[in-house]
MARLOVO-180609 format. One line per field, with one value per residue (C-alpha): z, x, y. Coordinates in Angstrom, 2 decimals, decimal comma, m for minus. Example, Ala and Ser with C-alpha at 12.3 -4.5 7.8 and 13.67 -1.06 7.14 Angstrom:
MARLOVO-180609
c3	7,80_7,14
c1	12,30_13,67
c2	m4,50_m1,06
//
This chain:
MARLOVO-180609
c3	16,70_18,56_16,56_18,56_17,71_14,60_12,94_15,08_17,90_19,01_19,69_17,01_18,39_16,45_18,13_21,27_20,87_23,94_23,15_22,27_25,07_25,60_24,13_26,97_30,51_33,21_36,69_39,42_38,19_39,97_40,06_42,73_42,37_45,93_45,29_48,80_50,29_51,44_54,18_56,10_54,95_56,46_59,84_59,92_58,83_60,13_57,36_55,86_52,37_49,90_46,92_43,55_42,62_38,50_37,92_40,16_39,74_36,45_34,69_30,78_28,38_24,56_22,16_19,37_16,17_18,26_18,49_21,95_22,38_26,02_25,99_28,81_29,59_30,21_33,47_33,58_33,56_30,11_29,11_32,30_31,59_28,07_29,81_32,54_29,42_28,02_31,27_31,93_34,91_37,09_38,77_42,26_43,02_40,25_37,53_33,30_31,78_27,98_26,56_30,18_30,96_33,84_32,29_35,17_33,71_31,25_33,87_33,72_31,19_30,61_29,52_27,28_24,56_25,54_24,72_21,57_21,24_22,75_21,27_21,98_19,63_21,18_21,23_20,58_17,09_17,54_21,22_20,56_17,88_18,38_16,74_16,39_14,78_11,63_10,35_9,30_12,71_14,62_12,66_13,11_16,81_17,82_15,26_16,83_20,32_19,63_17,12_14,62_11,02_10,82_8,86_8,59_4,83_5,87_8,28_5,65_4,12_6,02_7,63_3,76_2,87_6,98_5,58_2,15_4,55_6,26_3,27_2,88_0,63_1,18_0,82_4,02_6,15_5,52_6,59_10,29_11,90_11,66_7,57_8,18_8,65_11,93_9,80_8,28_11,67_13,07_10,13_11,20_14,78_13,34_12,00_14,38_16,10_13,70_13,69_15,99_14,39_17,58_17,84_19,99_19,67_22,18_20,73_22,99_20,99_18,18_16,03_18,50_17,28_13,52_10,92_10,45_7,23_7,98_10,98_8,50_6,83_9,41_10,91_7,52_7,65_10,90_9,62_6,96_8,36_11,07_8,58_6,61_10,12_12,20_14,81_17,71_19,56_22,31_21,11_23,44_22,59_23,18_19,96_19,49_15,89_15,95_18,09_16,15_13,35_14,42_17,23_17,44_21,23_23,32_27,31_28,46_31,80_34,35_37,32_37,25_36,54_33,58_34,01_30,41_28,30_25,39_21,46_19,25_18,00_21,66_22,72_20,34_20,06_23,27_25,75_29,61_31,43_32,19_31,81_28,43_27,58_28,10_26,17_22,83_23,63_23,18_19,94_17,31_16,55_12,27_11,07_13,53_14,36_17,74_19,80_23,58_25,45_29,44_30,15_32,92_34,56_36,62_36,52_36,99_40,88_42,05_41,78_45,04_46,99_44,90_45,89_48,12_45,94_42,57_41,47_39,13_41,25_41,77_38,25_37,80_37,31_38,57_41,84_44,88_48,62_47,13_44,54_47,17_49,36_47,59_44,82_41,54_40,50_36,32_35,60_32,40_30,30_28,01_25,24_25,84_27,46_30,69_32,81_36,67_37,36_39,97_38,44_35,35_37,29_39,21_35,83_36,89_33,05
c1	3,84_4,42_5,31_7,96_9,65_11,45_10,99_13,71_12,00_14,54_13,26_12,92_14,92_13,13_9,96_11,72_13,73_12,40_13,39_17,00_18,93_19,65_22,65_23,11_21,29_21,46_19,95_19,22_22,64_23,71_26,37_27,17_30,28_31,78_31,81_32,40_35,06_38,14_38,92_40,28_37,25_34,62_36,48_36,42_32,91_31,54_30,05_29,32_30,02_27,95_27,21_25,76_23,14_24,26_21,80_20,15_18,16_18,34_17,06_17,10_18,01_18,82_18,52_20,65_20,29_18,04_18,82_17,32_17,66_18,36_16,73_16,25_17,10_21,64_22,32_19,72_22,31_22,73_26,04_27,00_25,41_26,88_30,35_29,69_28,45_31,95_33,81_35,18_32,91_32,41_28,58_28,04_25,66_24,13_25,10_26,01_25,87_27,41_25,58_25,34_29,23_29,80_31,24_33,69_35,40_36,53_39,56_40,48_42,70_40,31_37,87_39,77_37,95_35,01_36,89_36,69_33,19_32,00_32,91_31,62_31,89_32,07_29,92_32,64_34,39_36,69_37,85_37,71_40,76_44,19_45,67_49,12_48,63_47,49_44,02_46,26_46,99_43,97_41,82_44,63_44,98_42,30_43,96_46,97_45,36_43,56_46,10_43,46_45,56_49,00_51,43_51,99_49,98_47,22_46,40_47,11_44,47_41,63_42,34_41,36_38,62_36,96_37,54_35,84_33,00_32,37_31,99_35,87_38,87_41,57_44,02_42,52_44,60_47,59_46,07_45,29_42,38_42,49_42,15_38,63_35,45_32,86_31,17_34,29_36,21_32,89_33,23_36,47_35,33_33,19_35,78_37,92_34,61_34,19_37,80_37,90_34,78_32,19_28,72_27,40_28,45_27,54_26,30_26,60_25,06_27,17_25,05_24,90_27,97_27,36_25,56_21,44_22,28_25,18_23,43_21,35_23,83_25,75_22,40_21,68_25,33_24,87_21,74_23,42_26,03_24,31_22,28_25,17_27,33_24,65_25,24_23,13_23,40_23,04_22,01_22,01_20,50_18,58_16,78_13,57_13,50_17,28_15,49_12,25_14,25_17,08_15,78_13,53_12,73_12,98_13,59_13,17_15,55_14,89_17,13_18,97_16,03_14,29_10,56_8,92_10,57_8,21_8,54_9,44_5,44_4,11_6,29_5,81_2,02_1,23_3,00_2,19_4,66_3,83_7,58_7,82_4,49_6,38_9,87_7,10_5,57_8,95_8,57_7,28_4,06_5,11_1,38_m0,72_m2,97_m4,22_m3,41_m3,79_m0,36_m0,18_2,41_5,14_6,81_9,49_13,19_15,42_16,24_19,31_20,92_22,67_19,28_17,21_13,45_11,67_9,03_8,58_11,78_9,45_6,27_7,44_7,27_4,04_0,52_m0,66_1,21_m0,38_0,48_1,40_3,76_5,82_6,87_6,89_9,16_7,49_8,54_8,87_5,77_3,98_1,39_m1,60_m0,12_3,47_6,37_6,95_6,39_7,42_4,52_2,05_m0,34_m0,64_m0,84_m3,60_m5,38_m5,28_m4,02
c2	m32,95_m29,51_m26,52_m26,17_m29,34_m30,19_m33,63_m35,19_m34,03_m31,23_m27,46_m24,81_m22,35_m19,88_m20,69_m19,97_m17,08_m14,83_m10,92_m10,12_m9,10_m5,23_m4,20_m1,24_m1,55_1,04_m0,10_2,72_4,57_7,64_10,10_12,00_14,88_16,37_19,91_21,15_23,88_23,10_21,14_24,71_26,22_23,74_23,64_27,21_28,00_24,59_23,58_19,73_18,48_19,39_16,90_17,72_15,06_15,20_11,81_10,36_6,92_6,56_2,99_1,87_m0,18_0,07_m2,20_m3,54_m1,08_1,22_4,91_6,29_9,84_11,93_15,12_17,98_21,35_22,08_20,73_17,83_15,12_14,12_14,09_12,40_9,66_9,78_9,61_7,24_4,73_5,33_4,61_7,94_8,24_5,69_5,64_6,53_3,77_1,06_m0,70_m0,14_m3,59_m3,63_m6,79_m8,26_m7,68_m4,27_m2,19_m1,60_m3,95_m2,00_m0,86_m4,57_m6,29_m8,79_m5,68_m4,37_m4,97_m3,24_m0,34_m1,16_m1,74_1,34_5,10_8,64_11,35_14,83_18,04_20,41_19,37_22,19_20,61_17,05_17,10_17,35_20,47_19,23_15,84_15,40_13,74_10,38_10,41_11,43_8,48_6,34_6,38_3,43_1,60_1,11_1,13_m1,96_m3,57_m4,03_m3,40_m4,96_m2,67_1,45_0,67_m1,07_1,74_4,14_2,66_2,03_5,43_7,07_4,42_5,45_9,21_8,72_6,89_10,28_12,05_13,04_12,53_10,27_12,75_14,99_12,38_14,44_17,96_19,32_20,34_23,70_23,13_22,31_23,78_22,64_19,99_18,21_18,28_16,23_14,26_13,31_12,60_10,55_8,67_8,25_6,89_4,11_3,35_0,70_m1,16_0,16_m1,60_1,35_5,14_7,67_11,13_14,20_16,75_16,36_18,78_21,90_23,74_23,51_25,40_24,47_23,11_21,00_19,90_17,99_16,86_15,01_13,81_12,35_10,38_9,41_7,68_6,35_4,94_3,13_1,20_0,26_m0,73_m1,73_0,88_1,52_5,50_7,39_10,50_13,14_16,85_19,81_19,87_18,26_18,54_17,14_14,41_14,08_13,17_10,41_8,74_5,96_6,15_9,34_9,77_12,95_14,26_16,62_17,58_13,89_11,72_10,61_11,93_10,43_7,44_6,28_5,33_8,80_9,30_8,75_11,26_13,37_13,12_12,25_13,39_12,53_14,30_18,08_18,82_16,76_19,36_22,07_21,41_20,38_23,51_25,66_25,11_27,61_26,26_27,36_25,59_27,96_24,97_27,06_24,16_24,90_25,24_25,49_27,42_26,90_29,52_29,28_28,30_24,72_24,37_24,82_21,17_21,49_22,21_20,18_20,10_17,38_15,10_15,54_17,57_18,93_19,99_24,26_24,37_22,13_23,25_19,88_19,37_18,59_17,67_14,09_15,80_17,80_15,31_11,55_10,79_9,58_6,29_5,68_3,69_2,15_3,86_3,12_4,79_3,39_3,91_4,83_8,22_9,16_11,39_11,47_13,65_10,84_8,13_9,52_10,52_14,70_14,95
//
């Protein structure tokens, strides 16, 4: 008898079980924002339109429980991506597919729910609150949007018991925001985030306004409480040691593209991009091992003029002809992952 086959002769579906489908999938998704003159002001000075290429091409998945994290230098497209996941962009060109369902369909009634099921917490904890409502309130608000707790009490209290989650009291539901310092009002975005019961939250650098040491602390809840909820994230930042220590794969962006995507350790031990080289080599090198670092000089093109080829190849010490006019495509590597580089794929590093 097959392993595959019980003893009534049906499949094992255990035995059969291909891998689990993604729980987010981007396919060739770009963003394109019109940032020309005036209409007067083109007629007059006979000009065109002029669009800024925010992300361009970009293509990954994430799966269930994963954390993958977006890193690159302000500007490189990050965020927008965090808020065309969220549906408060809508892409250019491609497709966002939330457990195989578009996520334009999130402007549908039928889609509703996805709403639900997909939440973003903010960079800017002193932006992202409402000053004049109270934390009750605040926490409160995808409650009642999705009509999850029947009854003024029950919200009462699953608003404290989400509070006493994110390292609060119950009785902060009745203060404002401005009664808090940078770490508790992310704590409370955090919250509100988990509010509506999310399976996926979307992180856009929601450590860079705090304090070092509560940075670590609400990277260490964040943790925390996706084990204990079963969360997957989006975490975008700046920070590779922020990175190093939450995410379990990284993709690095440059100029609207992702250049590198590989597991956390490849990345961080191997990296094949020369850009992805050069952010690991920003940082202070505190053990003095005397590693070798190739330095790249240079500055991030202006995104309206972007350069031909590789978007990357001024600032590269390994361009060539190839480099300045043909686009690298993301491909795989030994060492895993993926990386858009000509230079690696031709074995020149």
């Amino acid at each position: 008898m097959s392993a595959m086959q019980r003893a009534d002769g049906s499949a094992d579906a255990s035995a059969v079980t291909g891998p689990a489908m993604p729980l987010v999938e981007l396919t060739d998704v770009a963003k394109y924002f019109d940032v020309s003159p005036p209409w007067l002001n083109r007629v007059l000075e006979r000009q065109g339109r002029r669009l800024l290429h925010a992300v361009d091409g970009v293509t990954f998945s994430i799966q269930p429980g994963e954390t993958l994290a977006l890193v690159g230098e302000s500007g490189c497209g990050k965020s927008t991506i965090a808020r065309m996941i969220v549906g408060l962009y809508a892409p250019s060109r491609g497709t966002i597919r939330f457990e195989g369902q578009d996520i334009r369909t999130m402007k549908t009634r039928e889609g509703r729910a996805l709403h639900r099921r997909l939440q973003m917490i903010f960079q800017d904890p002193y932006a992202s609150l409402n000053p004049r409502w109270t934390v009750g309130n605040i926490v409160a608000e995808p409650i009642f949007a999705h009509d999850l707790v029947g009854g003024n009490d029950a919200v009462r209290a699953r608003v404290g018991e989400l509070l006493e989650h994110v390292g609060l009291s119950a009785a902060d539901r009745e203060k404002y925001p401005h009664q808090f310092s940078g770490g508790q009002r992310q704590r409370i975005s955090i919250a509100r985030a988990l509010a509506s019961n999310p399976e996926f939250l979307v992180c856009d650098e929601p450590t860079s306004a705090l304090d070092v040491s509560v940075q670590a602390q609400v990277l260490n809840l964040m943790k925390d409480l996706q084990r204990e909820f079963k969360l997957t994230y989006l975490f975008i930042s700046h920070n590779l040691a922020v990175v190093h220590h939450i995410s379990d794969r990284v993709g690095v962006m440059y100029l609207g593209r992702v250049v590198e995507l590989a597991p956390k350790r490849a990345i961080f031990a191997t990296p094949r991009h020369p850009y992805t080289k050069m952010l690991l080599d920003a940082v202070p090198d505190l053990n003095m091992t005397g590693k070798s670092r190739t330095p790249v000089a240079g500055e991030v093109p202006n995104p309206l003029n972007p350069p031909s080829g590789c978007t990357f190849h001024p600032r590269c010490p390994f361009a060539n002809e190839r480099c300045r006019t043909e686009v690298p495509l993301l491909k795989p590597v030994t060492t895993g992952g993926e990386v858009a580089c000509h230079a690696a794929d031709e074995g020149r590093i």
